[in-house]
C-alpha angles and dihedrals in degrees: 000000000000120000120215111250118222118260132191120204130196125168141199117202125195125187091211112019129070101201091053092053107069138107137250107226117173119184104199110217125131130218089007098164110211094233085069094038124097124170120185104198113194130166084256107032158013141222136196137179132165140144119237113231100201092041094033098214136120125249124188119172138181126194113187090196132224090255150341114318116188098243100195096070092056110147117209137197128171133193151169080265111043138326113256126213128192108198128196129228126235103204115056108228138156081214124098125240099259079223146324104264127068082227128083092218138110115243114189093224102060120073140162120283090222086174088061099028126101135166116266089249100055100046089110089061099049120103112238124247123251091238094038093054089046093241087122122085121233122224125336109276096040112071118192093021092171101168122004081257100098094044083058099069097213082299081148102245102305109095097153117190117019107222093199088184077082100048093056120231128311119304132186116219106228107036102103088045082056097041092055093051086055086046091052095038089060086048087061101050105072078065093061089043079055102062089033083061090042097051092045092055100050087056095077091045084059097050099051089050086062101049088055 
């Protein structure tokens, strides 16, 4: 039988604008391959099952959230750790959710992403997060993934199941740009060696001039 992985949830909420009013969702599950992943994001859910390759267990999970989300600007990313959802909201509301479920139940699986969460009056002065903001890259194969949109292919909203065996394993946008900089920044240093060299082998000359 699946066991429920933990998940954490935060959340931001603009009035007026759609990219501030979204929610944090982390499914905690390590060494998911893709090839054993599927996530079914729908306005009112979402589903998740995967097999954990260094617990070797199965997980499978199901959120029937508190309202509507706008599925087709669903952010991924998937890593070695979890795999982390930002969800949009569909009402735009300076409100907060009262909370993610549709429920008014504790579950002992879902608990608060402190690291993410912030008060409703202090959201302007919140730093935004790297995958909220789409700076992070989605799965590997698809530089640049910035909203489940264009893993969607104009299928009008409705992707159903996410086979993730199709999408190739997590990758982070950003890492070959900063790979090459590394790369520039050692091509650069036998210059430097050079004028050390240069300035070490004038010293002597000096010295001997002085002692003239």
């Amino acid at each position: 039988m699946a066991l429920v992985p933990e998940v954490l949830w935060a959340q931001r909420s603009s009035a007026t604008d759609p990219e501030k009013n979204y929610l944090y969702v982390t499914i905690t599950v390590p060494d998911v391959q893709a090839a054993n992943l599927k996530l079914d994001v729908k306005p009112t859910s979402v589903k998740f099952a995967g097999h954990s390759d260094s617990l070797k267990k199965d997980y499978a999970l199901e959120l029937e959230l508190y309202s509507e989300i706008d599925e087709g600007h669903t952010k991924v990313n998937h890593t070695a750790k979890n795999v982390q959802l930002v969800l949009r909201k569909k009402e735009l509301k300076e409100e907060f959710w009262p909370r993610l479920l549709k429920e008014a139940k504790k579950v002992h699986f879902l608990k608060t992403d402190f690291d993410k969460w912030v008060d409703e009056d202090e959201q302007e002065d919140a730093p935004e997060d790297d995958l909220a903001a789409g700076g992070m890259g989605g799965m590997g194969g698809m530089p640049g993934m910035g909203d489940m949109s264009s893993m969607m292919g104009g299928a009008g909203g409705d992707f159903g199941g996410i086979d993730f065996s199709k999408l190739g394993g997590a990758g982070m946008g950003g890492e070959e740009g900063e790979e090459e900089g590394e790369d520039e920044d050692d091509e650069d240093m036998p210059e430097l060696e050079e004028d050390d060299e240069a300035a070490s082998s004038s010293k002597p000359t000096s010295k001997i001039e002085e002692v003239n």
